[in-house]
C-alpha positions as a LaTeX table, in Angstrom:
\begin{tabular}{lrrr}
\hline
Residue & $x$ (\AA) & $y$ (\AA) & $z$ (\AA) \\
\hline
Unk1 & 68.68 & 55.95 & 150.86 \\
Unk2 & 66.24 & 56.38 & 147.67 \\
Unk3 & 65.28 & 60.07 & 146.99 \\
Unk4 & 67.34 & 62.71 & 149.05 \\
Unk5 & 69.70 & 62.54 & 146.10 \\
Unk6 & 69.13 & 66.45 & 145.54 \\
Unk7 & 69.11 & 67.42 & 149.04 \\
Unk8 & 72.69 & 65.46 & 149.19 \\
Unk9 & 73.85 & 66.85 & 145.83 \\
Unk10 & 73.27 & 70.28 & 146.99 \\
Unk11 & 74.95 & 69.76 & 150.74 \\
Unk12 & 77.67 & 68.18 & 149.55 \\
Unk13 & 78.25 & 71.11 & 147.13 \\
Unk14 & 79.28 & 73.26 & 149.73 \\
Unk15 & 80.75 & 70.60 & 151.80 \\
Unk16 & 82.92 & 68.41 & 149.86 \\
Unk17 & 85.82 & 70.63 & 150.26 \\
Unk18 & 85.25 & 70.71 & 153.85 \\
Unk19 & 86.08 & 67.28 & 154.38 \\
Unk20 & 89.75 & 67.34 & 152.56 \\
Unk21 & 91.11 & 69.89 & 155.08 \\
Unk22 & 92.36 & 70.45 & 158.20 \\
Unk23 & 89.86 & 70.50 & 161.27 \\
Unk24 & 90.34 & 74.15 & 162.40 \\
Unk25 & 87.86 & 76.92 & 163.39 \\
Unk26 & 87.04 & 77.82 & 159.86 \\
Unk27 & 86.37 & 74.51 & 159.06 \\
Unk28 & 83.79 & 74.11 & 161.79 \\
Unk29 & 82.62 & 77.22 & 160.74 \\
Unk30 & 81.66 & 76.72 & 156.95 \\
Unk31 & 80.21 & 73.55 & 157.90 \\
Unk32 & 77.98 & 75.58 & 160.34 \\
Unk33 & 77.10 & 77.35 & 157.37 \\
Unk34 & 76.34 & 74.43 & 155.12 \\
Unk35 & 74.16 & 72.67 & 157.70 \\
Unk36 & 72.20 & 76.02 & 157.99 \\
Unk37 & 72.04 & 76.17 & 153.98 \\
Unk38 & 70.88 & 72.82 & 153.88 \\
Unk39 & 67.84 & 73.86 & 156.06 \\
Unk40 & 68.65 & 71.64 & 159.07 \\
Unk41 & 67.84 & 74.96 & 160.76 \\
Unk42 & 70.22 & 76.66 & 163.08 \\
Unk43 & 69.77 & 75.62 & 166.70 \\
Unk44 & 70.23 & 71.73 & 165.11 \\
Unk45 & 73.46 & 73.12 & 163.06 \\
Unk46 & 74.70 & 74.70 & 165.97 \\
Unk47 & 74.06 & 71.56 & 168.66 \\
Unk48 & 75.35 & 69.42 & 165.40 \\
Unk49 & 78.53 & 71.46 & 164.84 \\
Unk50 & 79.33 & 72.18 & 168.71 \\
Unk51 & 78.97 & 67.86 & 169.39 \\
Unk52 & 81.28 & 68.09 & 166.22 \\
Unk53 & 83.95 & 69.59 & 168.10 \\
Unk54 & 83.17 & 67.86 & 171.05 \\
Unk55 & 84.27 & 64.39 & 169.70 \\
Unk56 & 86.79 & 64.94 & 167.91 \\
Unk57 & 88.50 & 67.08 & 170.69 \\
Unk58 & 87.39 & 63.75 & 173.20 \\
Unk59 & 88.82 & 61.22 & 170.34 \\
Unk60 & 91.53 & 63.19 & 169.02 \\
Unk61 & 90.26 & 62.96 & 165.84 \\
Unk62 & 92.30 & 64.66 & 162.92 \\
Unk63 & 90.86 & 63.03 & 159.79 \\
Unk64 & 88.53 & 64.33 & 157.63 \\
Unk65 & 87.03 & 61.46 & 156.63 \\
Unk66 & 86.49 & 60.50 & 160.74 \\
Unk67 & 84.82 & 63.41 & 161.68 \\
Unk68 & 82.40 & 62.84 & 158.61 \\
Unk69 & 81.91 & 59.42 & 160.00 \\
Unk70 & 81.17 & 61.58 & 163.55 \\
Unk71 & 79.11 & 63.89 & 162.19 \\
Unk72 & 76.43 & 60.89 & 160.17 \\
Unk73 & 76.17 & 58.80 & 163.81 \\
Unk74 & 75.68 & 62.85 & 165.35 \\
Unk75 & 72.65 & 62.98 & 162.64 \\
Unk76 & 71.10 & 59.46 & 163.12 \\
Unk77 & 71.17 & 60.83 & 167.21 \\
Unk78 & 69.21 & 63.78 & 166.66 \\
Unk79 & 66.99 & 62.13 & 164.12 \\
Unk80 & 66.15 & 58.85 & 166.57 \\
Unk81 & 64.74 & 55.56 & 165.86 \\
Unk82 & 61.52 & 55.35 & 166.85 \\
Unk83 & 59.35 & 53.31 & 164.71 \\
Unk84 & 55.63 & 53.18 & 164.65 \\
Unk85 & 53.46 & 50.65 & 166.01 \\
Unk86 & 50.17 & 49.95 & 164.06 \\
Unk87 & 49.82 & 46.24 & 165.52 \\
Unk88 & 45.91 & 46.05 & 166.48 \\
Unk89 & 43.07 & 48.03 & 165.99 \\
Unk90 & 44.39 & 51.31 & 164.44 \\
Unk91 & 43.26 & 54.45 & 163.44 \\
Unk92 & 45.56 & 56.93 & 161.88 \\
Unk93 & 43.87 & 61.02 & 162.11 \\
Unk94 & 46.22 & 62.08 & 158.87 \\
Unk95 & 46.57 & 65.88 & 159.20 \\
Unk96 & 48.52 & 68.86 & 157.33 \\
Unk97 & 47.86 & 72.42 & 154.94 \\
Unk98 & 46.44 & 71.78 & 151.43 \\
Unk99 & 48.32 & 70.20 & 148.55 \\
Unk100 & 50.63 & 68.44 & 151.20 \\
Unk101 & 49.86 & 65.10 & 149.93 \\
Unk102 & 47.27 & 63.44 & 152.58 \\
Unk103 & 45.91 & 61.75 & 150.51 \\
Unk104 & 48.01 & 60.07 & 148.53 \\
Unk105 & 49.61 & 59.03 & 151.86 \\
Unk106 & 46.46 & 57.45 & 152.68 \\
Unk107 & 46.21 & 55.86 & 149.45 \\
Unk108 & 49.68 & 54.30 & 149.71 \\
Unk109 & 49.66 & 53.75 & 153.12 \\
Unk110 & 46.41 & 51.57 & 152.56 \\
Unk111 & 47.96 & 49.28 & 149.74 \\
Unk112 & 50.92 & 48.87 & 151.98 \\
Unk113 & 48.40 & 47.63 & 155.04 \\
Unk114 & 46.85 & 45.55 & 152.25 \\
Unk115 & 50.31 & 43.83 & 151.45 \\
Unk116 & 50.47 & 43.17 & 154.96 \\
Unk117 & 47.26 & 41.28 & 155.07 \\
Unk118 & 44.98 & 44.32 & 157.26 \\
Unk119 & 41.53 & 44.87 & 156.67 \\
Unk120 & 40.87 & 48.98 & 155.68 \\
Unk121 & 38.31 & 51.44 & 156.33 \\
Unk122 & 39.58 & 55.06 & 154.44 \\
Unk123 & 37.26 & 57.54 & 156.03 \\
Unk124 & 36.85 & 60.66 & 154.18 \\
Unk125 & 36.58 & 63.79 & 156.53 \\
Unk126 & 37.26 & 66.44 & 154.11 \\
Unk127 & 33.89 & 67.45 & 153.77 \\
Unk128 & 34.72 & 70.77 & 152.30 \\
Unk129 & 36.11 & 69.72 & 148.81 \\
Unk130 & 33.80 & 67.04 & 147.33 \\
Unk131 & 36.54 & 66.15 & 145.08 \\
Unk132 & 38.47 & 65.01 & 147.78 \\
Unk133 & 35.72 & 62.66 & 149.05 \\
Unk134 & 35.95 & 61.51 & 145.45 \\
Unk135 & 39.25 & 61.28 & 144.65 \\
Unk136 & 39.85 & 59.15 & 148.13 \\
Unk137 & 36.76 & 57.35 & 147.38 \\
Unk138 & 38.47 & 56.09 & 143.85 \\
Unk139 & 42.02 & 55.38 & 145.93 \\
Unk140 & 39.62 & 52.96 & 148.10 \\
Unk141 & 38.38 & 51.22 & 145.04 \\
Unk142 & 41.71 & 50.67 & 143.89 \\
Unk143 & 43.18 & 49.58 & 147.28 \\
Unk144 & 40.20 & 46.75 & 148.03 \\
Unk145 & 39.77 & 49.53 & 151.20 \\
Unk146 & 36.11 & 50.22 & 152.32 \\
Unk147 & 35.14 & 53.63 & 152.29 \\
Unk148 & 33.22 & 55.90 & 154.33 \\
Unk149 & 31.69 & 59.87 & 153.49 \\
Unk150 & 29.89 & 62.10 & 154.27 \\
Unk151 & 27.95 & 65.18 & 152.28 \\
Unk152 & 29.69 & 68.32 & 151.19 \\
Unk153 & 30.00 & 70.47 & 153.94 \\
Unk154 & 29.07 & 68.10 & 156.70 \\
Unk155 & 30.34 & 68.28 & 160.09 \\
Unk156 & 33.44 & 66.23 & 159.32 \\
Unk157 & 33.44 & 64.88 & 163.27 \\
Unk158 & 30.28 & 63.19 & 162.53 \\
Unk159 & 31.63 & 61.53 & 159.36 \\
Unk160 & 34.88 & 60.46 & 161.29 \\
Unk161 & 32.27 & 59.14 & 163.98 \\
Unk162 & 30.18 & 57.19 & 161.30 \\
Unk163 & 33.35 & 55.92 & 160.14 \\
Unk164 & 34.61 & 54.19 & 163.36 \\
Unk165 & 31.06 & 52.87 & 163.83 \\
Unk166 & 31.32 & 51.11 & 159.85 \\
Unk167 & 34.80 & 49.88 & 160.69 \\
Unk168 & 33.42 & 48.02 & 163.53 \\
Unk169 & 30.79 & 46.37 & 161.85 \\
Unk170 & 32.74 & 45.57 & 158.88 \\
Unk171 & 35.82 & 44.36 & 161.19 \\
Unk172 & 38.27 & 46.64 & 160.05 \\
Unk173 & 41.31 & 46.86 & 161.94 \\
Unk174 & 43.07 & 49.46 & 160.12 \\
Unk175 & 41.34 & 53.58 & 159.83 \\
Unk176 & 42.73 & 55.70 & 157.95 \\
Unk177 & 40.90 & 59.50 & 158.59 \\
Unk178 & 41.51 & 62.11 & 156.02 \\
Unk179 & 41.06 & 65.78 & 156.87 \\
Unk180 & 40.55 & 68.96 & 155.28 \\
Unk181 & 43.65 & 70.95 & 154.93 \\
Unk182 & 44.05 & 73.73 & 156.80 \\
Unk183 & 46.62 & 76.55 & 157.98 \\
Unk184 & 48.13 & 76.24 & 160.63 \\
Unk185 & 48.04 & 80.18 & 161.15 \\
Unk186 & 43.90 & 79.60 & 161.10 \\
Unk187 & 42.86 & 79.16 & 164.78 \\
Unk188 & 39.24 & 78.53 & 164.03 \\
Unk189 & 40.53 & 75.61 & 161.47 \\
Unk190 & 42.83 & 74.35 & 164.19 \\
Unk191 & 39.94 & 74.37 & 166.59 \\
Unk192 & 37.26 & 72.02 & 164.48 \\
Unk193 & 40.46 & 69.41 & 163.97 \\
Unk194 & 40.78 & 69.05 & 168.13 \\
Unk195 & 36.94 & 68.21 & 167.86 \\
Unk196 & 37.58 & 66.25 & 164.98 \\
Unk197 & 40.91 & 64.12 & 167.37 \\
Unk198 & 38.71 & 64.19 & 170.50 \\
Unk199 & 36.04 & 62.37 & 168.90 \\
Unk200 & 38.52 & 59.48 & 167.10 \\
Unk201 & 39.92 & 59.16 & 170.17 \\
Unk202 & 36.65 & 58.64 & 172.34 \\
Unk203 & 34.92 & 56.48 & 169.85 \\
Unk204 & 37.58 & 54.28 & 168.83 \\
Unk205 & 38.34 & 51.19 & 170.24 \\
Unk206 & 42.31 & 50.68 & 169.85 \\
Unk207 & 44.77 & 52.94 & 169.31 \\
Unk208 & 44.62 & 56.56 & 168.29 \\
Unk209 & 47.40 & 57.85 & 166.47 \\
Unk210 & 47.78 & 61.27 & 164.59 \\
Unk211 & 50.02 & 61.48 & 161.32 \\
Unk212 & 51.51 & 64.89 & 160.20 \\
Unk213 & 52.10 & 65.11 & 156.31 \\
Unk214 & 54.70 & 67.68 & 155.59 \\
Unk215 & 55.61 & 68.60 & 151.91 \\
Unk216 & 59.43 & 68.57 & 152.41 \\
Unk217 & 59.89 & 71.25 & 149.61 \\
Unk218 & 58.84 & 73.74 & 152.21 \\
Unk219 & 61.83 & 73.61 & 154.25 \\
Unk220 & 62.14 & 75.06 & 157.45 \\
Unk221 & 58.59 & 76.57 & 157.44 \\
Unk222 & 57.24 & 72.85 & 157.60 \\
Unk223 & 59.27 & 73.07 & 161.04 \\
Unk224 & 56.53 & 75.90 & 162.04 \\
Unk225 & 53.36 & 74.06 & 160.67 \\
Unk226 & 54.85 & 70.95 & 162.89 \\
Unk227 & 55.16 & 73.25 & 166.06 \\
Unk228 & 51.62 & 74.44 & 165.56 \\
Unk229 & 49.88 & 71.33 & 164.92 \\
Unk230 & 51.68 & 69.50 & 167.60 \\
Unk231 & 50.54 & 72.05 & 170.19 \\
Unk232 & 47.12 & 71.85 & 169.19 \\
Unk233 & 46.48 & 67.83 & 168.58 \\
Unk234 & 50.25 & 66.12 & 169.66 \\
Unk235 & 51.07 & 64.61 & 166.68 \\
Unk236 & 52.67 & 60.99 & 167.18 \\
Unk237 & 54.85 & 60.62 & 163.74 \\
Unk238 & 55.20 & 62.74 & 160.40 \\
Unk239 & 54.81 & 62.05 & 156.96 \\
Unk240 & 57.28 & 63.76 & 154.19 \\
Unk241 & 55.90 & 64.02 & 150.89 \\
Unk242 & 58.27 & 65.34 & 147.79 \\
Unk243 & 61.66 & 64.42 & 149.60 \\
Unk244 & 62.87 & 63.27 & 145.90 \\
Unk245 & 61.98 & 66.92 & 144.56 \\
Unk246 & 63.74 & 68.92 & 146.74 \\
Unk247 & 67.15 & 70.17 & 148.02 \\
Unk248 & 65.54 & 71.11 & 151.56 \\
Unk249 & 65.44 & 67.56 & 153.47 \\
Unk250 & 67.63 & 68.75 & 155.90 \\
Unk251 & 64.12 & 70.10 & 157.39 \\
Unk252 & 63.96 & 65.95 & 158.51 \\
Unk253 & 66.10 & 67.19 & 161.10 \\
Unk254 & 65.08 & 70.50 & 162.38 \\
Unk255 & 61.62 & 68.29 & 163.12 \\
Unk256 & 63.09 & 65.22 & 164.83 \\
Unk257 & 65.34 & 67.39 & 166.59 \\
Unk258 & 63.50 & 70.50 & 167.83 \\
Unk259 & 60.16 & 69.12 & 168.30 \\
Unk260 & 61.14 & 65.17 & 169.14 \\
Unk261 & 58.49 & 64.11 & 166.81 \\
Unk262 & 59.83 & 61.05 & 164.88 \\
Unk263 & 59.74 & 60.72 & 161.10 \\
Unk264 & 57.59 & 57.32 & 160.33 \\
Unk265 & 57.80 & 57.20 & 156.14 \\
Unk266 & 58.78 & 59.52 & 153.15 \\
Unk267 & 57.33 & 59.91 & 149.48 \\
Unk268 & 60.32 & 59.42 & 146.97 \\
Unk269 & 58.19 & 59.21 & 144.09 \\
Unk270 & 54.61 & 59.08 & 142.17 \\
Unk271 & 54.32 & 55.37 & 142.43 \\
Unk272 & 52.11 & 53.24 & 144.78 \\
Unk273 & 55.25 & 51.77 & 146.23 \\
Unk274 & 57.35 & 54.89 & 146.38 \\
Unk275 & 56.01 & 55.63 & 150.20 \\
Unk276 & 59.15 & 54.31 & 152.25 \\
Unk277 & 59.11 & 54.07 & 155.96 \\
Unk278 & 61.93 & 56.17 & 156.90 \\
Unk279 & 65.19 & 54.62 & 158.19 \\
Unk280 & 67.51 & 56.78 & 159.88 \\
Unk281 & 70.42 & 55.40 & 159.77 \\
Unk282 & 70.28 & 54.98 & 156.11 \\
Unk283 & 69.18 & 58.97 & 155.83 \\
Unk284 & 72.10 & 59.84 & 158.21 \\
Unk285 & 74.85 & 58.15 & 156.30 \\
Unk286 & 73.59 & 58.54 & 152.66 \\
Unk287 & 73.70 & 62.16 & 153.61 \\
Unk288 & 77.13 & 62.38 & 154.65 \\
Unk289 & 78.60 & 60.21 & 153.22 \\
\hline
\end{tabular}
């Protein structure tokens, strides 16, 4: 799989020698260590490592190279397979802290709804940053997207509301809603962005789905901003921005894992193209392999 060649490089630094020796406690418990290194986080490296044993206690497994094999199908497992469904009347609430990457997501996820034929409406609902409005507003130009804002420091429900209404009479079937970026240690922030969900999701007609965008050089403290912004919204599938850059991908993991929220696509690259929905088999075995 294209762009977790660092966060591969720097597991299999620790772990190559792992897998040329004999199966025995201390082998189980460097790769414990490794897993936690890798920022898979240590309740999944434990469960991981623990299912480890299990199988190849069950199978009677003695090869290295077969309890690698175990431990990639244990890792597609915890990572799932569930796929997002955007069939119909969409609209996507795209959520996450500043400099994450919303909207370039947006702006890539629109070409690649263009590709597919789908009629866009990109929403601006960062009211707070008029360069944002902007800079979206240039992405829709280049994407053949329409495009919807409102003024600096307008109430950014309103403009998500306006939105739906334009995407109805313009017959789009895709939304995509950009939002402000915000902490999610700010409870006042966290607040406006349930008025901001509640409203999509009363005024649209179709289906409502909200889109995390994690910047995967955060590591495990993208697990936290996940756990936060789940609790206050539920958030239906995450974006992970920067996966190419970055040795911490194991945080793909921690996420599907811990909070059950699948992983729908992941930015390997500057490019247009380089947003690639995210295939976990392919993550699982490129990994370990």
């Amino acid at each position: 799989m294209k762009g977790i060649e660092k966060t591969r490089n720097s597991l299999w630094s620790r772990m190559a020698g792992l897998f040329t020796r004999s199966l025995d406690e201390d082998f189980f418990e460097a790769l414990e260590e490794s897993l936690i290194l890798a920022d898979v986080g240590v309740n999944t490296a434990l469960e991981m490592v623990e299912e480890l044993r299990a199988v190849t206690k069950q199978k009677k497994i003695t090869s290295p190279e077969l309890a690698r094999e175990a431990l990639a199908e244990i890792a597609e497992e915890k990572l799932g397979s569930v796929q997002p469904d955007f069939s119909g009347p969409c609209l996507i609430l795209v959520v996450g802290v500043n400099g994450a990457g919303k909207t370039t997501t947006i702006a890539r996820l629109s070409q690649r709804f263009k590709m597919q034929g789908r009629k866009v409406m990109m929403v601006a609902g960062d009211t707070f940053r008029a360069a944002a409005s902007e800079q979206l507003g240039q992405w829709a130009q280049r994407t053949e997207a329409q495009f919807v804002r409102g003024s600096e420091g307008s109430d950014p429900a309103a403009v998500i509301f306006d939105g739906i209404n334009a995407a109805r009479a313009r017959q789009c079937d895709i939304v995509l809603c950009d939002t402000a970026g915000r902490l999610h240690s700010r409870k006042n922030l966290m607040e406006e962005l349930k008025k901001i969900h509640s409203v999509a999701a009363k005024g649209f007609i179709g289906k409502v789905l909200t889109m995390l965008v994690l910047d995967a050089t955060m590591g495990l403290n993208g697990l936290e901003q996940a756990r936060v912004f789940d609790e206050a919204i539920k958030i239906d599938g995450i974006t992970l921005t920067k996966l190419d850059g970055t040795a911490k991908g194991g945080v793909v993991l921690a996420v599907s894992d811990q909070l059950g929220i699948p992983v729908w696509f992941c930015g390997v690259g500057e490019k247009e193209d380089d947003l690639q929905p995210f295939d976990a088999n392919a993550y699982a075995h490129t990994l370990f392999k």
